[in-house]
C-alpha positions in Angstrom: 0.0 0.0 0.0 3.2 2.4 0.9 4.0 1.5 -2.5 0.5 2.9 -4.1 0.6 5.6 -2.1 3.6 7.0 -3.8 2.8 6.2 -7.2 -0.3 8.2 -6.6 1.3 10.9 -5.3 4.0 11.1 -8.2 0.2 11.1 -10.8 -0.4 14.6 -8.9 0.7 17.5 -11.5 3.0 19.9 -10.4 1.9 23.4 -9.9 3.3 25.5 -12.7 6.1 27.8 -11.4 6.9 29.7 -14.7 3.9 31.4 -16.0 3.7 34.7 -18.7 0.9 36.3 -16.7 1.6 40.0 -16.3 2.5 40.4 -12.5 1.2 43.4 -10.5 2.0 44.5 -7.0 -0.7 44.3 -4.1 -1.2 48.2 -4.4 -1.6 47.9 -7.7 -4.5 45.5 -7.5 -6.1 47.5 -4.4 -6.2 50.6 -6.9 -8.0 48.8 -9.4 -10.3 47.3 -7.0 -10.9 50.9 -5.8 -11.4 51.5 -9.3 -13.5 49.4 -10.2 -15.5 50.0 -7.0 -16.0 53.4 -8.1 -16.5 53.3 -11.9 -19.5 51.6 -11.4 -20.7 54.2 -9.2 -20.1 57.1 -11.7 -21.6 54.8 -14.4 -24.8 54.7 -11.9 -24.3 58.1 -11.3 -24.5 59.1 -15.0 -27.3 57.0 -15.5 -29.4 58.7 -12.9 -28.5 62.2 -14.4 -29.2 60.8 -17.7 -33.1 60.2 -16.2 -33.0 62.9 -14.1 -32.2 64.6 -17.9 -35.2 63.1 -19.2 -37.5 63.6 -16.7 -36.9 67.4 -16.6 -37.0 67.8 -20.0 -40.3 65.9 -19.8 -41.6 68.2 -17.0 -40.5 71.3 -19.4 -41.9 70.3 -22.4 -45.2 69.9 -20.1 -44.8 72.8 -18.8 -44.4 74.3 -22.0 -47.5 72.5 -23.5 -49.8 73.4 -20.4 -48.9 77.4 -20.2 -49.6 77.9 -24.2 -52.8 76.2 -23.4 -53.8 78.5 -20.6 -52.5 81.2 -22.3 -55.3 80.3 -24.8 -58.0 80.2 -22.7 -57.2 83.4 -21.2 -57.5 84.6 -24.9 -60.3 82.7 -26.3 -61.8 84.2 -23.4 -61.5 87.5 -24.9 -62.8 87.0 -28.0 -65.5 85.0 -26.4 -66.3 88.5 -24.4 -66.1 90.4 -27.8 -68.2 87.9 -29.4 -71.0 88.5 -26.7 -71.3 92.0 -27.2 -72.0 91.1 -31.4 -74.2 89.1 -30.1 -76.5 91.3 -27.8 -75.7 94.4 -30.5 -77.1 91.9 -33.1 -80.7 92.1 -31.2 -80.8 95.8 -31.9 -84.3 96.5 -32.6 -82.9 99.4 -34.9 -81.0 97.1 -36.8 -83.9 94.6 -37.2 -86.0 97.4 -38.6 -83.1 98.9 -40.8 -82.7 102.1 -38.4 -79.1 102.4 -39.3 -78.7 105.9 -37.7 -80.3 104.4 -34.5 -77.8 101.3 -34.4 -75.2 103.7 -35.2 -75.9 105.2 -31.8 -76.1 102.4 -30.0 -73.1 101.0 -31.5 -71.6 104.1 -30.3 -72.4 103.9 -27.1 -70.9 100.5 -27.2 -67.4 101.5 -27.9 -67.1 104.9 -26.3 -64.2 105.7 -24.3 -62.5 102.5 -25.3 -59.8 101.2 -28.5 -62.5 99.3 -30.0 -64.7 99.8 -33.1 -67.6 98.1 -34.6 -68.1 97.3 -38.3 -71.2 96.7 -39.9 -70.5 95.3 -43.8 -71.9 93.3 -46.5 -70.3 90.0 -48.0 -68.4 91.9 -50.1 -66.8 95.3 -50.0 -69.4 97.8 -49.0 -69.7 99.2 -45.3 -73.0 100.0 -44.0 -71.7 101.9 -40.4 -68.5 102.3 -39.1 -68.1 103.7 -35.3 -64.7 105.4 -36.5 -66.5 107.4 -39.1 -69.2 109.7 -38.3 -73.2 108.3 -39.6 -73.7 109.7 -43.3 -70.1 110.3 -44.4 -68.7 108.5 -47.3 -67.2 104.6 -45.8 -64.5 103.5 -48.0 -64.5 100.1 -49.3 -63.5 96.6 -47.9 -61.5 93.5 -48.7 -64.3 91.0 -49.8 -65.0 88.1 -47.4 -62.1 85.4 -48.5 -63.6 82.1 -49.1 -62.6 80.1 -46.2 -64.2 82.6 -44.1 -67.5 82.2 -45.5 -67.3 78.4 -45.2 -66.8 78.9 -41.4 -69.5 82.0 -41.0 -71.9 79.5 -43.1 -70.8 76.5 -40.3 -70.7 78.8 -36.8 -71.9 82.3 -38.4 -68.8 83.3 -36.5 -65.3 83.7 -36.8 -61.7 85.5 -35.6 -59.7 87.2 -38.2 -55.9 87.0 -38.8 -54.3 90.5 -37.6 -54.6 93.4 -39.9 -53.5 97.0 -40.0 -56.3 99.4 -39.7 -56.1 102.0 -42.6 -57.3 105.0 -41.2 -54.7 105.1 -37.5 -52.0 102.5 -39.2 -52.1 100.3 -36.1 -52.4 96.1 -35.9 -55.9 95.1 -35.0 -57.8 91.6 -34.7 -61.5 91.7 -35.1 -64.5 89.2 -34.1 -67.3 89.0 -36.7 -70.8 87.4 -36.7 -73.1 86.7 -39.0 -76.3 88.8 -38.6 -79.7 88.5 -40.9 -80.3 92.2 -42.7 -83.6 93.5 -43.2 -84.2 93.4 -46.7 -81.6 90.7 -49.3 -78.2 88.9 -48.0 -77.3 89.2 -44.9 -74.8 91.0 -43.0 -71.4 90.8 -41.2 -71.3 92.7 -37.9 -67.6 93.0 -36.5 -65.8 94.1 -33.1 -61.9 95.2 -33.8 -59.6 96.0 -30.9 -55.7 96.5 -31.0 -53.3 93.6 -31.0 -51.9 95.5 -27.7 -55.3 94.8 -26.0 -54.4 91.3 -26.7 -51.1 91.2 -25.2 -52.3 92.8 -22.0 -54.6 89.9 -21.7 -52.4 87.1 -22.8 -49.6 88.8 -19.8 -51.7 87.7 -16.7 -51.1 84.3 -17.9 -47.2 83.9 -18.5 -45.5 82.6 -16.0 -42.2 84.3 -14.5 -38.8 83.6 -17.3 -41.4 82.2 -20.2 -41.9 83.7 -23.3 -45.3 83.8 -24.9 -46.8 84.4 -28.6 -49.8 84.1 -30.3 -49.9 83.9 -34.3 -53.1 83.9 -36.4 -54.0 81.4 -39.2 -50.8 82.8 -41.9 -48.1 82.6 -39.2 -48.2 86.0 -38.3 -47.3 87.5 -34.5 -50.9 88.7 -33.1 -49.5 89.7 -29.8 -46.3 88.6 -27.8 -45.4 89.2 -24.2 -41.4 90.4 -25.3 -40.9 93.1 -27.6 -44.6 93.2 -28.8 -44.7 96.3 -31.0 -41.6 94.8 -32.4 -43.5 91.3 -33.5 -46.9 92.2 -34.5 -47.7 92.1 -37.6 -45.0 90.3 -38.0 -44.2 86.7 -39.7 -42.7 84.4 -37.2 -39.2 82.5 -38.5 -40.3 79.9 -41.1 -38.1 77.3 -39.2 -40.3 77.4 -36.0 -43.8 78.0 -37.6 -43.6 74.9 -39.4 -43.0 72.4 -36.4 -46.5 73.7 -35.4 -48.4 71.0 -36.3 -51.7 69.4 -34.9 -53.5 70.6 -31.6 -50.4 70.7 -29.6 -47.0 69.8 -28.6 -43.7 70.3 -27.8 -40.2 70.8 -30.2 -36.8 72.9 -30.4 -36.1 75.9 -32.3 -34.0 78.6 -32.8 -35.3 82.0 -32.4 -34.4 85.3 -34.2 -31.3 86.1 -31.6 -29.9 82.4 -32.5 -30.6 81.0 -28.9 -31.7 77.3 -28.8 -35.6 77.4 -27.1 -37.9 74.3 -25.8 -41.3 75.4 -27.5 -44.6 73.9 -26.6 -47.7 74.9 -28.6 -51.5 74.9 -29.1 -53.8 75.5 -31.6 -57.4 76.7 -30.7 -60.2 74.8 -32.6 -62.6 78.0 -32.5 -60.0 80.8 -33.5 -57.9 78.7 -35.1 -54.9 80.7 -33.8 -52.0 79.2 -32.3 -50.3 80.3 -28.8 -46.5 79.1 -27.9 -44.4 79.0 -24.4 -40.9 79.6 -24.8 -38.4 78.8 -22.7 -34.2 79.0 -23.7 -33.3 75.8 -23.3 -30.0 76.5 -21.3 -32.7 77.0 -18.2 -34.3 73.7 -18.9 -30.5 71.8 -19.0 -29.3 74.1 -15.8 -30.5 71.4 -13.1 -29.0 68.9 -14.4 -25.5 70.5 -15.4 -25.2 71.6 -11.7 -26.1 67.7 -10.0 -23.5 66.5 -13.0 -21.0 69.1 -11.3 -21.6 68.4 -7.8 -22.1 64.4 -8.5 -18.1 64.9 -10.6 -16.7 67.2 -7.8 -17.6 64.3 -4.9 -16.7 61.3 -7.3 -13.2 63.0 -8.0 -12.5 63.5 -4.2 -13.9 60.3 -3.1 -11.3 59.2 -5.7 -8.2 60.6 -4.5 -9.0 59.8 -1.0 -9.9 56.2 -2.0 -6.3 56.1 -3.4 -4.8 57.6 -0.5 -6.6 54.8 1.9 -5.6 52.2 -0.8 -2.0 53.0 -1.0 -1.1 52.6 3.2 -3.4 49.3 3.0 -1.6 48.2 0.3 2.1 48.9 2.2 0.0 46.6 4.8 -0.4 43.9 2.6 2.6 43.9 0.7 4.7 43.0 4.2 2.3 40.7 4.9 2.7 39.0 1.2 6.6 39.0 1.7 5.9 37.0 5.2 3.6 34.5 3.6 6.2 34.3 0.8 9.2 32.9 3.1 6.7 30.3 5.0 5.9 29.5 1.7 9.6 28.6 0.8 10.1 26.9 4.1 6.8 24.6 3.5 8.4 23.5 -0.1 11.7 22.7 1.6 10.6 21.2 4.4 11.0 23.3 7.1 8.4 24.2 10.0 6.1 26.6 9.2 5.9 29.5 12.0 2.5 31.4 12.6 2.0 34.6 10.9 1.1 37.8 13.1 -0.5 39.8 11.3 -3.9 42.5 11.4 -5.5 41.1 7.8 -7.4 38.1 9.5 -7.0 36.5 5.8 -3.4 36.1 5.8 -3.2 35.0 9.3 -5.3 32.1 8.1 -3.3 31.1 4.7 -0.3 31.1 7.2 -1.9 28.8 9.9 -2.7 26.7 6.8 0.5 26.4 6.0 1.1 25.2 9.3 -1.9 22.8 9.1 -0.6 21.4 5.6 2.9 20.1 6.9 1.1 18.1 9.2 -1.6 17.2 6.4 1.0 16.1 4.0 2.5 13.8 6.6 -0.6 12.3 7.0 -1.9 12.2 3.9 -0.7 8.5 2.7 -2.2 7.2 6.1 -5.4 8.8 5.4 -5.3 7.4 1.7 -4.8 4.1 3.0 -7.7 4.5 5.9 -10.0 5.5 3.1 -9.2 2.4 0.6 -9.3 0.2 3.7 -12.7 1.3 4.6 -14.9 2.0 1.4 -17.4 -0.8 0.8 -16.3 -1.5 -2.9 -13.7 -3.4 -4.1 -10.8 -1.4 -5.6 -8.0 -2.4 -7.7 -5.0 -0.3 -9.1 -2.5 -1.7 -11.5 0.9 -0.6 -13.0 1.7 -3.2 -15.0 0.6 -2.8 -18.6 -0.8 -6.4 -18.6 -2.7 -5.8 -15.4 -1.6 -9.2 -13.9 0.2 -7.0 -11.0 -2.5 -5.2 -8.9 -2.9 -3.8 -5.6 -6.2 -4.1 -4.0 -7.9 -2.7 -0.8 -9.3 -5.7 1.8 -12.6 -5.3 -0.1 -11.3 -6.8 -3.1 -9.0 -9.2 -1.3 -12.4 -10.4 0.5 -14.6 -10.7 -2.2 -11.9 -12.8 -4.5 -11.3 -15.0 -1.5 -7.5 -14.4 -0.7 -6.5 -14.2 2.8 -6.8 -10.6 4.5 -3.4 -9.1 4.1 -3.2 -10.2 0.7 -4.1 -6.8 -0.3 -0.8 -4.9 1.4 1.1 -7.2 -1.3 2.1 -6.0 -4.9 3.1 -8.3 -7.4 2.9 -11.7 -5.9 2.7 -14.3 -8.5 0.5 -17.1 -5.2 -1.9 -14.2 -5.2 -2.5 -13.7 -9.4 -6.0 -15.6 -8.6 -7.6 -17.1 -11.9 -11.2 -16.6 -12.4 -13.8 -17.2 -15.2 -15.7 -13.4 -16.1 -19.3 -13.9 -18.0 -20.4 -11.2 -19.5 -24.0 -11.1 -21.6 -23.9 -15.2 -21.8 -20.0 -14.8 -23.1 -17.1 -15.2 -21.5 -14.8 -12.1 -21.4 -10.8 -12.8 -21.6 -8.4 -11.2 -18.9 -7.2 -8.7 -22.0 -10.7 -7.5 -22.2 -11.8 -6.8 -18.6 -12.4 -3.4 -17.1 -8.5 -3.0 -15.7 -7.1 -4.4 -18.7 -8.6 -1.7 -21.1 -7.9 1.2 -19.2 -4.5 0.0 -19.5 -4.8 0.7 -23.0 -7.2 3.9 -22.6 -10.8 2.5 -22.6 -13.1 3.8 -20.0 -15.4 1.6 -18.6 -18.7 2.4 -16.9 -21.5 0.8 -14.8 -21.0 -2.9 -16.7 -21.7 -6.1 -15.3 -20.0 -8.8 -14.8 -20.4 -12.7 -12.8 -16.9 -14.0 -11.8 -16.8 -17.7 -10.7 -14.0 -18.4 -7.9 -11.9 -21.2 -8.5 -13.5 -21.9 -5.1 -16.4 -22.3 -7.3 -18.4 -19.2 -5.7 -20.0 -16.8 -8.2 -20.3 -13.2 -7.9 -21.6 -11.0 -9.6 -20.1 -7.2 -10.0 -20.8 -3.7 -11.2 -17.6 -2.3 -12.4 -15.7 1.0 -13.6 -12.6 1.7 -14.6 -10.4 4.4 -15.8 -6.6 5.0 -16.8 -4.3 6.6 -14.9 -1.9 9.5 -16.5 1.1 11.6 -15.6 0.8 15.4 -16.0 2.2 14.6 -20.3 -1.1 12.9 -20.6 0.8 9.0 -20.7 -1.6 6.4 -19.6 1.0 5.3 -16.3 -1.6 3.1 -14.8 -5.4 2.3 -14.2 -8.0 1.6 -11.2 -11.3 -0.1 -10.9 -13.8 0.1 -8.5 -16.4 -2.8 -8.8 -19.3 -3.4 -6.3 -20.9 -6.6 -5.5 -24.1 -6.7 -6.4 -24.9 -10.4 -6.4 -27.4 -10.3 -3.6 -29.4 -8.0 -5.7 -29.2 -10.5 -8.9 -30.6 -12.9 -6.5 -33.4 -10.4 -5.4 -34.0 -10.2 -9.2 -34.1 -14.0 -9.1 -36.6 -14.0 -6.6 -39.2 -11.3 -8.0 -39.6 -13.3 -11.0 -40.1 -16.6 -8.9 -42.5 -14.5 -6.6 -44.4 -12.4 -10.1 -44.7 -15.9 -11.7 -46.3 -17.5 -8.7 -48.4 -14.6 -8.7 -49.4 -15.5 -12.4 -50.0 -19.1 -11.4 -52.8 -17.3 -8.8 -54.1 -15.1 -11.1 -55.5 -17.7 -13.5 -56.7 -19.5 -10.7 -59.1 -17.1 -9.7 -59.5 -16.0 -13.4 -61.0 -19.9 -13.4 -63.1 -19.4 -10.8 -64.6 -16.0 -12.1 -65.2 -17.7 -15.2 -66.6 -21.1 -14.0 -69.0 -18.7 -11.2 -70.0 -16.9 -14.4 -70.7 -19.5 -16.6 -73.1 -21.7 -13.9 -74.8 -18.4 -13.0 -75.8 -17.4 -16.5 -76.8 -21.0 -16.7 -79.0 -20.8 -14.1 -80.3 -17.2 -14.4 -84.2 -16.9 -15.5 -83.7 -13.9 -16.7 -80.3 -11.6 -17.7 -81.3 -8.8 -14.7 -81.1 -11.8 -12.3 -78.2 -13.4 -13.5 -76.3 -9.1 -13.1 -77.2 -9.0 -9.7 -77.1 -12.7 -9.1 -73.0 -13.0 -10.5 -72.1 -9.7 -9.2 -73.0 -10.8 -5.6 -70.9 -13.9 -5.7 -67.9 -12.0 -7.2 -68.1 -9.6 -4.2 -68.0 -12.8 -2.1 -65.2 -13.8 -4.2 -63.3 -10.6 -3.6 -63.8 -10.8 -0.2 -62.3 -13.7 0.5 -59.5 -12.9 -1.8 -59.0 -10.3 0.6 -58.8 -12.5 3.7 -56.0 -14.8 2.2 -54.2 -11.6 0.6 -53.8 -10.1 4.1 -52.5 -13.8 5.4 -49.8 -13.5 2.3 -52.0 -16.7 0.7 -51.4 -19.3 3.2 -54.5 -20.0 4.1 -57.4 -18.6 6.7 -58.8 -19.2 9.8 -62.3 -20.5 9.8 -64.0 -18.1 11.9 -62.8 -15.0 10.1 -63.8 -16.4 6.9 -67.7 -16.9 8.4 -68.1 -13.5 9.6 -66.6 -12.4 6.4 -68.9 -14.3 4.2 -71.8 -13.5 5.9 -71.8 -9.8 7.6 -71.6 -8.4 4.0 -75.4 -9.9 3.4 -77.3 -10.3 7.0 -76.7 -8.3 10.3 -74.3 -10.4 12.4 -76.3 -10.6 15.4 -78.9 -12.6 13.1 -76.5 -15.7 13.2 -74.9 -18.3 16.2 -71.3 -19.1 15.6 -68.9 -21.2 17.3 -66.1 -23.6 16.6 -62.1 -23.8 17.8 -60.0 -22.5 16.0 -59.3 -24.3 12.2 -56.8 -22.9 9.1 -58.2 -24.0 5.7 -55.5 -23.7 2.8 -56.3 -21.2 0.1 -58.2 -23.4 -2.4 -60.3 -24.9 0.5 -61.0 -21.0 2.0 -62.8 -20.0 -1.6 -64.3 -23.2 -1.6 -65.9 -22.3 2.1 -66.6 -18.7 0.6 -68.5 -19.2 -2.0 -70.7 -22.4 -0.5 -71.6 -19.4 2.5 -72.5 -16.9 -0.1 -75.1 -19.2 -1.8 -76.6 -20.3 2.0 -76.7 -17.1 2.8 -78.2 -15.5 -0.3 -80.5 -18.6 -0.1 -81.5 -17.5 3.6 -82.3 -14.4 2.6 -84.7 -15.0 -0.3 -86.2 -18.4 1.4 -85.3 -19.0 4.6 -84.6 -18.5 8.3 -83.2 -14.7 7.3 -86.0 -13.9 4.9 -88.3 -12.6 8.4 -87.1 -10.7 11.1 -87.6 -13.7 13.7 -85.5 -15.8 12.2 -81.7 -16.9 12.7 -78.4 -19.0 11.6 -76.7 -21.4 13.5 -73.1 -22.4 12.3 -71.2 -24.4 14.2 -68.0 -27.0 13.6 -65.6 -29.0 14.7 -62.6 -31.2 13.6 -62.6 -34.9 13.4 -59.8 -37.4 13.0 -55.8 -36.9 13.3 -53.1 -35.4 12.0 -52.4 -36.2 8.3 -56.4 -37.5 8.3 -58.1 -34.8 9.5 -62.0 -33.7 8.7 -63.6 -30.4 9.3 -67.3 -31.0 10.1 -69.8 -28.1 9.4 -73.3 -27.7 10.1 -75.1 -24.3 8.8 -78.9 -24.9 10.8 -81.6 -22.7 10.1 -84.5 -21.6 12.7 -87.6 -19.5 12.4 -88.2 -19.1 9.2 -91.1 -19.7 7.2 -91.9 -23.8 6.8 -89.0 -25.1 4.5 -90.4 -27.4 1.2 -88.4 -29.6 -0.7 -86.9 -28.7 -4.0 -87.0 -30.6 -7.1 -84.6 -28.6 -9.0 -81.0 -27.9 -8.0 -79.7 -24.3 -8.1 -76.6 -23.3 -9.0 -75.6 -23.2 -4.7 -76.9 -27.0 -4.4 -74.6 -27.5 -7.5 -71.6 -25.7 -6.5 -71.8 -27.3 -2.3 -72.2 -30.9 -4.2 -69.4 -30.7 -6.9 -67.0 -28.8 -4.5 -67.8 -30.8 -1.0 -68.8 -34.3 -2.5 -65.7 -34.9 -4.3 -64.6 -38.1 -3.5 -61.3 -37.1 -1.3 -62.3 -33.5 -0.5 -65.5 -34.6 1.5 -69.3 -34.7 0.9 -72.3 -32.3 1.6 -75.6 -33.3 2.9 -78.8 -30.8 2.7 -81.9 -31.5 4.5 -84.8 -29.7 3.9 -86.4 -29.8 7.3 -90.5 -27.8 8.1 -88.1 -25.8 10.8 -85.5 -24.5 8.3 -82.6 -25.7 6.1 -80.1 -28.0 7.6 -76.4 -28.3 5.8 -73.7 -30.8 6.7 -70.2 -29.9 4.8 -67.3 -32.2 5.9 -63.9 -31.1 3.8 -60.9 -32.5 4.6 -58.8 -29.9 6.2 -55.9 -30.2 3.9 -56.8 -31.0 0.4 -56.7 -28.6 -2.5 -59.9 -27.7 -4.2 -60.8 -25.8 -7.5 -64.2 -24.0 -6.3 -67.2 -24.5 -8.7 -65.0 -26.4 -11.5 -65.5 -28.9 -13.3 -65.6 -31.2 -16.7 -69.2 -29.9 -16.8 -68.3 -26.7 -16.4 -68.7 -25.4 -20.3 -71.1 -23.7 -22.0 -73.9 -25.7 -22.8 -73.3 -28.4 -20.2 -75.7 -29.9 -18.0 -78.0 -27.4 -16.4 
């Protein structure tokens, strides 16, 4: 075994010494663990900005969207106010009854003392009264109504006009017109104007603090605009940022006319059909997030430096510690004692105490090898000899082949080369081609089985494996095999097939039974309803008694049990008297006994003793003779019952008690059909082997 043990220990590779791995020092690696500690921070970091960059842009272009639309309320409001006065000025009663001069004053009266001026026109370019121009002078002509226009006065009989310049004072005015019926022919367009400034001073109490607000008309021209608005109005916004105006509303970016970058949200009104924008520069939208990225870069960086500071006087730490571990190293591989390491890193104190622990493990290593062979419960054998004829095996092995038990602490004895004879699938494998032998040449060999004969003439059988052996280079230097005996579960094998075929052998008995039980009943039947419930109450008695000998393993059952059995299922027990010692019938004999008290009992029940509720069963027996010649005698008496008759024809229970009880050797029945109730004497012989109910006449269309 000393000699295995070394051989096994030569098989171990050595660790390489010499390898082209870059080699950094211990501070070297403690930065880039810092490193890589804190990258991943900043890359989190980032990521959060980055969200935090989406989220506020988000929340601006929100905010954008939502003040344009409030903006437009406050506006549509306006022109909603302007369109209520056209509509109470269009109930004039002067106007209704063509009384221009008298709508002329009230229109007047309308407008005084404010900026705004009423309009009333045809469809196309004649005025009828203008509040800027006294009643009776000459009114200069208008623009015709444009097309679209009429479309929407025909739809709403209102609408808002884009911004124009009023001829007469030059300035930029937006007007509200409705659509009001004339006295006589087509009818007429009343109008309210007021200044684009009356607009903007509106629009202002809606625009919050460092937002910029416009309002353009149908063409893209500036209506009003809370910066620089009598710079704008009038005006056509840039091309570039009118045309990302698109739908009800939204958000974009766009430069404006100073060449700053803006976040822009928009909304276009469905009654005016103007459009009202919120302008922020977006440099105020990107400002939170450039001062977290500033503050989140200013920690990182100093968290960085200190992080190196901390790593390089840890590292001086652990590079004396290193240099200690290095010499105890050098001392292990020499074979020297190993001192313990003080040191504060907990982790180096424990590589040097296992240092220490290893030169005591490696001294005990070949004793624990051999512990471990000695002990496993499988056979092992190692071989160095290419023909395998050499081998070392544990006391397993030795055991199992039969050599004496220190025959396994001997290598290479030529008394203890054993000769055996290996079977494998019917065939009988040659020494070259068993497990050891092929992994000699490189074969692996799993889970295969195999039945050695001893030349003591013993056979085992064995599971075996087997694999080579190689040196560092790859060079098969040996094999082992590990093999366990498995014989006593091949002769469990043996014995489930003996046990499954005797279970087949009982399985067509009763398969005989069921079908002679079936065959007498269908015989007997008068009708196929009666021959259901007729067969399926005997195969329930069957069953039952099955039962009984199952739970007895099939050797047999006692007497008693097999009464109460046969009876409780049909009567109430208390109905019958039983007594007898104590008798075991063999299997065959129990069915028999069964079946013959089904049929009395059934017969009770329809004729007899338990067909009232007076009357009742008396079974009682007892055994006759001696030993080897022994007799059961039975008696099955019936009392109470209504006045008994005898019967000329034999039913299948008189046929069944006489063929199984009256046959010759097995005993003989004897029925008695008494005015107090049935009388039944069975005598069977206690240990003969009966086939219940079967017979030569037991075929379809036998005797009936």
């Amino acid at each position: 075994m000393l000699f295995l043990v070394r051989r096994l220990w030569l098989s171990v590779p050595e660790p390489a010494r010499d390898m082209d791995l870059p080699r950094r020092s211990v501070r070297s690696h403690l930065l880039g663990l810092i490193a890589a500690a804190v990258v991943p921070v900043w890359l989190f970091a980032g990521y959060l900005l980055g969200q935090y960059a989406l989220q506020e842009r988000y929340r601006f272009e929100q905010d954008a969207v939502q003040t344009a639309r409030q903006v437009s309320l406050v506006v549509e409001g306006e022109l909603a106010n302007l369109q209520t006065i056209l509509d109470g000025l269009s109930k004039s009663p002067a106007l209704a009854s063509g009384d221009l001069q008298g709508f002329h004053r009230e229109a007047l009266d309308l407008v005084h003392g404010t900026d705004r001026t009423i309009i009333l026109r045809d469809l196309g370019r004649n005025q009828l009264m203008n509040t800027e121009i006294g009643y009776g002078a000459a009114l200069p002509s208008v623009a015709p109504i444009e097309a679209v226009d009429r479309d929407k006065l025909n739809r709403s009989g209102v609408f808002v006009s884009d911004v124009f310049t009023d001829k007469s004072s030059g300035e930029y005015r937006v007007a509200v017109a409705i659509r009001v019926p004339a006295p006589k022919g087509e009818d007429l367009l009343l109008s309210l104007s007021v200044p684009t400034a009356r607009i903007r001073d509106v629009l202002m109490r809606a625009v919050p603090e460092g937002w910029t607000v416009g309002v353009g008309d149908r063409d893209g021209n500036y209506v009003a605009r809370s910066k620089l608005h009598d710079e704008w109005t009038g005006k056509p916004g840039l091309p570039e940022y009118v045309e990302k105006i698109v739908g009800r509303s939204g958000s974009f970016t766009s430069r404006n006319f100073e060449g700053a970058t803006l976040l822009a949200g928009y909304y276009r009104s469905p009654h005016s059909d103007w459009f009202y924008t919120a302008n922020v520069p977006l440099s105020a939208a990107q400002a939170p997030l450039w001062r977290s990225l500033a503050a989140i870069s200013g920690i990182g960086l100093l968290s960085l430096v200190v992080s190196v500071a901390l790593g390089y006087f840890v590292g001086k730490r652990f590079t004396q510690a290193t240099a200690e571990l290095a010499t105890r190293a050098e001392a292990l591989g020499h074979g020297r004692s190993v001192e313990p390491l003080s040191t504060s890193v907990t982790e180096f104190a424990g590589i040097a105490q296992a240092m220490v622990d290893a030169e005591r493990a490696i001294a005990e290593r070949r004793y624990e090898l051999e512990a471990v062979l000695e002990t496993a419960p499988a056979a092992v054998w190692f071989t160095y000899d290419p023909k395998a004829l050499q081998v070392i095996r544990n006391r397993f092995a030795a055991e199992l082949m039969g050599l004496p038990t220190d025959a396994h602490k001997s290598f290479g004895r030529p008394d203890l080369v054993i000769e055996t004879v290996a079977v494998k699938d019917g065939h009988i494998v040659s020494r070259e081609d068993r497990p050891l032998s092929r992994a000699m040449r490189g074969q692996l060999t799993d889970h295969e089985e195999f039945a050695y004969t001893l030349p003591s003439g013993v056979e085992r059988f064995l599971l075996s494996s087997a694999r080579p052996i190689r040196n560092p280079g790859g060079r098969i230097i040996g094999a082992v095999q590990i093999s366990l005996d498995i014989t006593e579960r091949k002769r469990g094998e043996e014995q489930l097939k003996l046990l499954t075929n005797e279970l087949n052998h009982r399985v067509k008995n009763i398969l005989a039974v069921v079908q002679s039980i079936a065959s007498q009943t269908l015989r007997n039947a008068t009708s196929l309803p009666e021959a259901g419930r007729t067969l399926s109450s005997r195969l329930v008695s069957l069953a039952r008694a099955n039962d009984l000998l199952i739970q007895q393993n099939w050797s047999g059952a006692d007497v008693k049990d097999l009464v109460a059995t046969s009876v409780s299922s049909h009567a109430p027990i208390d109905r019958f008297k039983i007594s007898g010692e104590s008798v075991w019938l063999p299997p065959n004999v129990a069915l028999s006994a069964a079946l013959a008290f089904h049929e009395l009992t059934t017969n009770a029940l329809k004729y007899g003793a338990l067909s009232n509720e007076t009357g009742t069963v008396s079974i009682q027996w007892r055994l006759l003779g001696q030993k080897q010649h022994r007799w059961l005698n039975l008696e099955w008496r019936e009392r109470g019952g209504p006045p008994v008759e005898p019967v000329e024809r034999k039913g299948f229970g008189t046929q069944l008690l006489e063929r199984v009880f009256a046959s010759g050797t097995s005993g003989r029945v004897t029925l008695k059909f008494q005015k107090s109730g049935l009388v039944c004497t069975m005598r069977v012989n206690s240990a003969s082997e009966v086939n219940p109910a079967v017979d030569s006449d037991d075929t379809p269309g036998g005797e009936s």
